[in-house]
NUVEXMAR-255068 format. One record per residue (C-alpha): residue number from 0; residue in one letter; chain; x, y, z. Coordinates in steps of 0.5 Angstrom, whole numbers. Layout:
<mifis>
+-----+---+---+-------+-------+-------+
!   k ! r ! c !  east ! north !    up !
+-----+---+---+-------+-------+-------+
! NUM ! a ! A !     X !     Y !     Z !
...
+-----+---+---+-------+-------+-------+
</mifis>
This chain:
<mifis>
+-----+---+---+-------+-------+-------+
!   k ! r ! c !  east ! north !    up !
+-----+---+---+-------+-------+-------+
!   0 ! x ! A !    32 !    36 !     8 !
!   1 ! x ! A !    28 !    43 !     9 !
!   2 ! x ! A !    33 !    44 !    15 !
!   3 ! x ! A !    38 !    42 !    12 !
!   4 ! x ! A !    37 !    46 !     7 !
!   5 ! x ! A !    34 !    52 !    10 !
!   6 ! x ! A !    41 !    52 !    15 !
!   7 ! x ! A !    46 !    52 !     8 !
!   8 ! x ! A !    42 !    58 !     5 !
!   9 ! x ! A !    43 !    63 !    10 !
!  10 ! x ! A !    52 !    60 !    11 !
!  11 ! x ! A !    53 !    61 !     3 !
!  12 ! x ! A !    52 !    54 !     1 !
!  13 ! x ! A !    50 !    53 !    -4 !
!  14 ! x ! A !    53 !    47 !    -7 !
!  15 ! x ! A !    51 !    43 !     0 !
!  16 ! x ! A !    44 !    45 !    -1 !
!  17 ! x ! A !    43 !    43 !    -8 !
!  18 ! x ! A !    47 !    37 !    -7 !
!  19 ! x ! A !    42 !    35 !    -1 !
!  20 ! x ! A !    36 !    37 !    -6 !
!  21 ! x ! A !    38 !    32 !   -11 !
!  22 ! x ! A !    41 !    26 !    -6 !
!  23 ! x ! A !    33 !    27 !    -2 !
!  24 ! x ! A !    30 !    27 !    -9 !
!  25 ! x ! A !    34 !    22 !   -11 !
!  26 ! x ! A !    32 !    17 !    -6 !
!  27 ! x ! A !    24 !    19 !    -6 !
!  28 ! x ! A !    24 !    16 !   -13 !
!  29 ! x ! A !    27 !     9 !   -11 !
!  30 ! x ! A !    22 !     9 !    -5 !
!  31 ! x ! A !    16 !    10 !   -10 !
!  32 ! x ! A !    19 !     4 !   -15 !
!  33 ! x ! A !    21 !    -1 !    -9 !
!  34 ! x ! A !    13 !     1 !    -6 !
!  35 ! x ! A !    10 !     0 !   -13 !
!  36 ! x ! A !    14 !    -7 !   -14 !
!  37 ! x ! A !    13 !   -10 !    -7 !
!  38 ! x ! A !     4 !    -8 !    -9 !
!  39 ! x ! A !     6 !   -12 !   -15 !
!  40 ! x ! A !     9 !   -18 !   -12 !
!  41 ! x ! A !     2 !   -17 !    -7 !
!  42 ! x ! A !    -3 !   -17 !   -13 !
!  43 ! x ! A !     0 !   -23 !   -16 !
!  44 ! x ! A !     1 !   -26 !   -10 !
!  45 ! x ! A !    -7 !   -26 !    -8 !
!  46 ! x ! A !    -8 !   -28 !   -16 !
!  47 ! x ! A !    -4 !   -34 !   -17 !
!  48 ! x ! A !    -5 !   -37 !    -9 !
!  49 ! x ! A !   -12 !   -41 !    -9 !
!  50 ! x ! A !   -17 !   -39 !    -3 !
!  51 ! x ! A !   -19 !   -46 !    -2 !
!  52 ! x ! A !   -16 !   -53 !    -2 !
!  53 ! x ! A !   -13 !   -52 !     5 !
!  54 ! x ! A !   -14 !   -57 !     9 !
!  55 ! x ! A !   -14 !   -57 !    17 !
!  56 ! x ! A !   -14 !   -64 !    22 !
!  57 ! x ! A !   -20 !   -65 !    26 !
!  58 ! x ! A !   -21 !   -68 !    33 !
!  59 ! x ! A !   -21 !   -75 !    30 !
!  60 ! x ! A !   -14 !   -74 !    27 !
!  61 ! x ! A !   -16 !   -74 !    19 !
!  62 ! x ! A !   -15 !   -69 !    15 !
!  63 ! x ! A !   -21 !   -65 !    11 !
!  64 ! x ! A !   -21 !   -59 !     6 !
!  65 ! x ! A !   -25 !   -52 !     7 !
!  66 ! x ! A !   -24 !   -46 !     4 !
!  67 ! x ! A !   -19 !   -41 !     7 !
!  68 ! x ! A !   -24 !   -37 !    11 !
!  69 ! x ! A !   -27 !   -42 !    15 !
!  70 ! x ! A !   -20 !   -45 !    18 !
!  71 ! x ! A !   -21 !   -42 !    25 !
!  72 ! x ! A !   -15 !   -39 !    28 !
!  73 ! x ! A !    -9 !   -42 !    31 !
!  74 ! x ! A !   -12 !   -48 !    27 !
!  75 ! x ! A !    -7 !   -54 !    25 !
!  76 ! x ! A !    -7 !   -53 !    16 !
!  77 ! x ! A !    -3 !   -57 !    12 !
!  78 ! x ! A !    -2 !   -54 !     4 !
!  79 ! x ! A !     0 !   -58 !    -2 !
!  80 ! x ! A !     6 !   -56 !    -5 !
!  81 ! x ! A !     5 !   -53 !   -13 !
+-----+---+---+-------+-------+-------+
</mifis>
């Protein structure tokens, strides 16, 4: 944007220069607002999805439930749904 800017100053373009100023100002707002919706949909996320009630198959084949930090890596897990 400031080249932009600073090469239509110098060549008498004004209305370039401004129109630039406002298309750039204009697409920083809606980058704020998408970055700020997608922490909220992160927060919520982290709130409303339980931590534990994960289950993972042992060697033997059967399934049993452990909180989601001791599931070990590439383990296999089935969720419930809801």
């Amino acid at each position: 944007m400031s080249i932009a800017v600073t090469g239509a100053l110098p060549i008498g373009q004004w209305p370039e220069a401004v129109m630039v100023m406002v298309l750039f100002t204009i697409a920083e707002l809606i980058e704020a607002k998408s970055l700020d919706r997608a922490r909220n949909v992160q927060f919520w996320f982290d709130a409303t999805h339980a931590r534990s009630g994960q289950q993972y198959r042992q060697a033997d084949g059967s399934w049993r439930e452990a909180a989601a930090k001791s599931v070990a890596p590439q383990a296999r897990v089935r969720i419930e749904t809801g």
